[in-house]
C-alpha positions, 0 to 999 in steps of 0.5 A: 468599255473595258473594266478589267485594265488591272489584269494585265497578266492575264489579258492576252490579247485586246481587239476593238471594231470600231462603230458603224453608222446606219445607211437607211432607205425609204419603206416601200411604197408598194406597201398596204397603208396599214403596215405604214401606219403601224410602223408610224406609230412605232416612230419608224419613219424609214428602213435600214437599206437591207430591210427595204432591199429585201423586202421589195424582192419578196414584193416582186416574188423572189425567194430571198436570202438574208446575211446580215448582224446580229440585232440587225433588224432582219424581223421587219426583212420577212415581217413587212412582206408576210403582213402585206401578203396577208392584208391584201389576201384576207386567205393567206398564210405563212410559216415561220420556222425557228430552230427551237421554241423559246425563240419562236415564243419570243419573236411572237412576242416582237411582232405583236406590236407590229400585227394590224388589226384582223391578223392573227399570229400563233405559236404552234409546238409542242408547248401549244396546249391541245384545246388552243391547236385547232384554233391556231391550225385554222385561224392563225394568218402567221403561225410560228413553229420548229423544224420538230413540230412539222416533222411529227406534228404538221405533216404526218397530219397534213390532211388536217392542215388543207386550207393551210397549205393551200393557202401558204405564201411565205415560208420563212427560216430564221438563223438558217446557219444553225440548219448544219450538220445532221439537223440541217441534213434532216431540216432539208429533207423535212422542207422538201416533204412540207413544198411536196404537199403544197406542190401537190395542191398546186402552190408554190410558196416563196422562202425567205431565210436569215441568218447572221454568220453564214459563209455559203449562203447562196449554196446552203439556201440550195441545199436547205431549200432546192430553191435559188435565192436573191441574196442581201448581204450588206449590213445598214444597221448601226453598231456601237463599239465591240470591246474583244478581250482574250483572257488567260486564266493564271498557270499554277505550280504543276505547268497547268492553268488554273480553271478556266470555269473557277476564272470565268465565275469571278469575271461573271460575279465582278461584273455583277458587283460593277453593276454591269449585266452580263451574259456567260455562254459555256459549252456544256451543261455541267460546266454551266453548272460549275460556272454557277456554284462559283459565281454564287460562293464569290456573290455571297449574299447576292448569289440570287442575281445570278442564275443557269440556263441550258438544256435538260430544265423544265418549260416552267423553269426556262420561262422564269429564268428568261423573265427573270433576266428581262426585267432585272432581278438577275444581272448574270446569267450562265448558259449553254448555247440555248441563249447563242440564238437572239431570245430577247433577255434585255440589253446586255453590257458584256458577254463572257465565253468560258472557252471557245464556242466551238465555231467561228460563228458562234464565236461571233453570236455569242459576242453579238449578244453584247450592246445593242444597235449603236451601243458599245459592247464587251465580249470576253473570251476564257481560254481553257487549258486546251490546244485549240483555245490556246493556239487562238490566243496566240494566233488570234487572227484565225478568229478575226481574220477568216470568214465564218465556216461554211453550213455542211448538209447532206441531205443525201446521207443514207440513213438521213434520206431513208427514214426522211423517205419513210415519213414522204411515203407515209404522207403521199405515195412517192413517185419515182419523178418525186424523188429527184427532188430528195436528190440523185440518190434518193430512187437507189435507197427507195428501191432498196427499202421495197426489196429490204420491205420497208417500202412497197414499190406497185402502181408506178409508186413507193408505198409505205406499207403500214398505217402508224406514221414513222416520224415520231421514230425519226429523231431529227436532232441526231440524237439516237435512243430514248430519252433518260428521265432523272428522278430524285425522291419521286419528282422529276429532276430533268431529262437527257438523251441515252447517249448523253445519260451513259457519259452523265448519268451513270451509276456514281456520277455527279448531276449538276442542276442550278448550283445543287449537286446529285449523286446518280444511285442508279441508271436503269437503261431499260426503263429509262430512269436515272435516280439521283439524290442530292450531296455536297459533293465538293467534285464532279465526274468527267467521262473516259470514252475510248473509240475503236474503229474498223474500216469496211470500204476505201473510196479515194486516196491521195499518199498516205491519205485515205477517205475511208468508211469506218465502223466506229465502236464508242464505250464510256470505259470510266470516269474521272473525278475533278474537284469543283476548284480547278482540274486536278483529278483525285481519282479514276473509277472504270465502268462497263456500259454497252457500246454505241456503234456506228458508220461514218466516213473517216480520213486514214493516214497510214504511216510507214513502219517507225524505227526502234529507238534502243534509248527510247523504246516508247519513241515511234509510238509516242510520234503517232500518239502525238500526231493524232492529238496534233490533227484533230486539234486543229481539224475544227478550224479547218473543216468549220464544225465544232470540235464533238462533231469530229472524232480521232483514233490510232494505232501503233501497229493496225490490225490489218497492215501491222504499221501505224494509222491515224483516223478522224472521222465525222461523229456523225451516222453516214458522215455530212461532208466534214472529213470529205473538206479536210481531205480536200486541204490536206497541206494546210491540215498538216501546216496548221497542226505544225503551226499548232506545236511550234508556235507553244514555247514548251519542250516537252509538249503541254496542255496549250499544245499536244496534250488533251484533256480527252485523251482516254491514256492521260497523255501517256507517250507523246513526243512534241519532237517526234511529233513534229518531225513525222508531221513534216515528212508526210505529205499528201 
């Protein structure tokens, strides 16, 4: 299906995977008749071979690890297993663990049909209303729930949840591949305190975990888990035909492009007008908003078919907005990537990615929300004015011919561990033997915190010297702070994080929330509130944040490549102001908010001391400037994040060896292992960043190669030549 044949000038690349039939297997025999005559009823008659597969090694008492498509059928991998235990032990238990919520809402939803009379399924989270809790603590066969919810709401209460544990036989984690990062570091340490307990009443409970876009599987299900798994990794499923299309919004006058949010609304509300039902991710919250005020205008009297979802919108709001979508009354839908994970919204003809999402598997997610099983699928891809999203479209094979990234965990990052080690101690007394489950550094960071009095070390065990539980002061998605409440004439509006409210919530910014624009009259930090009220605003605000790093330790080096420790001081020094219709800014207002300071690990290329150039004084500068811009922009691809986990600063002549220095550092407290991959691929860092600048037309330099619309001096001072030049002269 490809609608959009007249655009040719715009459409820059087209590739199409062919239809793949299904290979099925016979259902287990060793299966209760109950489950066979449930899935009878259902008109399953036979498994595709991955669900029968993985359903005998959960049979034989396997932990199992599953890698296979979106749509896949991987619920009946853990569901058919799980439902037997349960029949056959009338006592058993098992515990699904979903990433967020609406999912785990939705996959109860999907099992109903399959629950045989006398089990009994429950979501247990935080929108479970107190007076239902207990009734689902002590009843509930299968109780679905959140990395969030067992870390403050199970564990710490564990004394309340004896016959649960006790009695858990299976624990399942779905979409594992989003366990990365500084949530999968936290999930890790959450799992290894959830198998402490049960350990403790001496049970051992299999782990089955899925996921559809996972490279290392096998090393991340050990890092999650501590356990080693029997891995099923070949699709049996069907797939129709998927329709990739790389779209490039039209230049302007000025050598910009025209926005890619303005493009992807008009592909969005042209598809509605079709008749098609689609689905837009974008990756930001405010560029979900654009998306939306541009697909209303172009709708006119049909703007009520599309609607936004993202983070930061009520319960209430969430769940009309899905119900919304499922039984028709919207056709288009924008949202962030709340809606990456497989919500059940309905069968989508297309999906339509305003930029690239930020990773190869979510590249892959998102257009696997398109087409169902054997039916066809569209997935178009926006790019912006961006170097990454540009070298993409001219080098699509980075896309479609490498694997997906690896999941990074560091469970052992200190400030992780530590807080982690706070909530075990709380639970149960830690002994030393105990810690080597958290990892060979887990017994020096327990004993510095009983010197520091953060844990009382006596009878042979770590003690946690208080009686409140510290896990509701431990937040594990990585976000530092309290969170901000936006409140417009007395109601309450929305929520953000305290770091997101100092970049979008600052005194003058625009707040955008389904379609209507806000004006923020005030953030008051101290309380928490941001007030805003409405305005027809025809711009937004974008944040300028400036990062000034010092270093305090060198680990390893390899040239003119260091792995450093870094103290990073990050400050929203301004914002810029951008008409809704495309990216011009019309006007720059600075700020003076607090600083955010934290330590991470870094990469530190030093540079020899540049020659003057008399004809062009800015020369050196603008080579380092340029070589900065040309690294990270390519980094992500390398080290398989997303571009906001990593972070760049440079010096023309740096404070401690008066030459030039580039940093890219995690953007993360402690660091989990993105800098460390990089500086174990130096060259091909360096030969990607070259590729990057020479395979762009351009002179001079331009927004699809060294200029950034992040850059906190306007990209001031590059050199495309100078640039490349210094890039070929140094090696590792």
């Amino acid at each position: 299906m490809n609608p959009y044949g007249e655009f040719g000038d715009q459409i820059v690349h087209v590739e199409e995977i062919a239809s793949r039939l299904a290979t099925f297997a016979p259902i287990p025999a060793r299966l209760d008749p109950h489950i066979f005559e449930t899935l009878q009823a259902k008109g399953i008659e036979q498994l595709y071979a991955h669900q029968a597969q993985a359903c005998e090694a959960a049979l034989d008492g396997k932990d199992v690890m599953i890698v296979t498509g979106t749509n896949s059928g991987k619920t009946l991998c853990y569901a058919l297993p799980t439902l037997h235990q349960c029949i056959q032990e009338p006592m058993a238990r098992a515990l699904y663990v979903f990433p967020t919520k609406a999912l785990a809402q939705d996959q109860l939803k999907r099992m109903s049909d399959l629950l045989p009379e006398g089990i009994r399924a429950g979501t247990y989270d935080g929108d479970t209303a107190a007076s239902q809790r207990g009734s689902i603590r002590k009843l509930a066969h299968i109780i679905l729930s959140n990395p969030d919810m067992l870390h403050v709401g199970v564990l710490p209460n564990h004394e309340n949840w004896v016959t649960f544990l006790k009695n858990l036989r299976y624990i399942v984690i779905d979409e594992m591949h989003t366990y990365r990062g500084v949530f999968g570091s936290h999930v890790a340490n959450v799992l290894r305190r959830l198998l402490r307990l049960c350990e403790w009443h001496r049970n051992r409970p299999q782990i089955i975990a899925c996921s559809a876009t996972i490279a290392n599987p096998l090393s991340a299900f050990r890092r999650l888990t501590s356990r080693e798994p029997v891995l099923i990794d070949e699709d049996a499923s069907p797939q129709g035909r998927r329709t990739f299309i790389f779209w490039n919004p039209p230049p302007l006058k000025d050598a910009e492009r025209a926005s890619a949010n303005v493009t992807s609304a008009h592909i969005v509300s042209d598809l509605v007008e079709r008749g098609f039902t689609s689905l837009a991710f974008c990756r930001a919250r405010i560029s979900t908003e654009l998306v939306l005020v541009q697909a209303r205008k172009d709708l006119g009297d049909k703007a009520n078919l599309v609607e936004s979802y993202r983070g930061g919108y009520t319960p209430k709001e969430r769940r009309q907005i899905e119900k919304a979508v499922r039984t028709g009354k919207l056709k288009g839908l924008i949202a962030t990537n709340a809606m990456e994970l497989g919500v059940d919204i309905g069968d989508l003809d297309a999906v339509v990615m305003n930029g690239y999402p930020g990773s190869i598997s979510s590249f892959w997610q998102q257009a696997g929300r398109a087409g169902r099983g054997s039916k066809d699928g569209l997935a178009i891809m926006v790019a912006h004015d961006d170097p990454l999203e540009q070298f993409l479209l001219r080098e699509p094979s980075l896309l479609f011919d490498k694997p997906v990234e690896s999941v990074t965990i560091n469970n052992e990052n200190p400030q992780i561990l530590s807080r982690q080690l706070l909530c075990a101690a709380h639970e149960r007394p830690l002994s030393p033997a105990e810690l080597s489950n958290f990892g060979d550094s887990a017994i020096g960071i327990a004993e510095d915190m009983d010197r520091s009095g953060e844990l009382s070390y006596r009878a042979g065990l770590f003690y946690y010297p208080a009686f409140s539980p510290p896990a509701p002061g431990v937040n594990i998605r990585g976000a530092s702070g309290s969170e901000i409440v936006l409140m417009c004439e007395g109601e309450q509006l929305g929520t953000m994080e305290r770091n997101r409210a100092l970049q979008n919530a600052h005194t003058g910014a625009i707040y955008l929330h389904r379609g209507q624009s806000y004006f923020v009259r005030s953030l008051d930090l101290d309380q928490g509130i941001a007030t805003v009220i409405p305005t027809d605003a025809n711009y937004y605000t974008q944040p300028v944040t400036q990062a000034t790093v010092e270093e305090l330790s060198r680990l390893e080096r390899s040239g003119p490549f260091s792995l450093v420790g870094l103290k990073v001081t990050d400050q929203v020094i301004a914002y810029r102001k951008k008409l809704h219709d495309g990216n011009r800014v019309f006007d720059i207002v600075d700020l003076d908010l607090p600083p955010q300071t934290f330590e991470t690990l870094a990469i530190r290329l030093d540079l020899p001391e540049l020659p003057f150039d008399d004809d062009d004084p800015s020369a050196a500068i603008s080579s380092v400037h340029g070589l900065e811009h040309a690294l990270i922009a390519v980094a992500p691809l390398l080290a398989g994040c997303d571009r906001n986990d990593l972070g760049s600063a440079w010096y023309g002549v740096s404070p401690d060896t008066l030459q030039p220095a580039v940093f890219v550092f995690d953007r993360v407290p402690g660091g989990v292992g993105l800098t460390e991959r990089l500086f174990q691929m130096l060259d091909a860092w360096l030969a990607s960043a070259v590729d990057l600048l020479t395979s762009c037309p351009c002179k001079e330099g331009c927004p699809a190669c060294l200029m950034s619309s992040r850059c906190e001096a306007a990209n001031e001072y590059l050199s495309k030549k100078g640039t490349i030049e210094l890039l070929r002269s140094v090696t590792s």
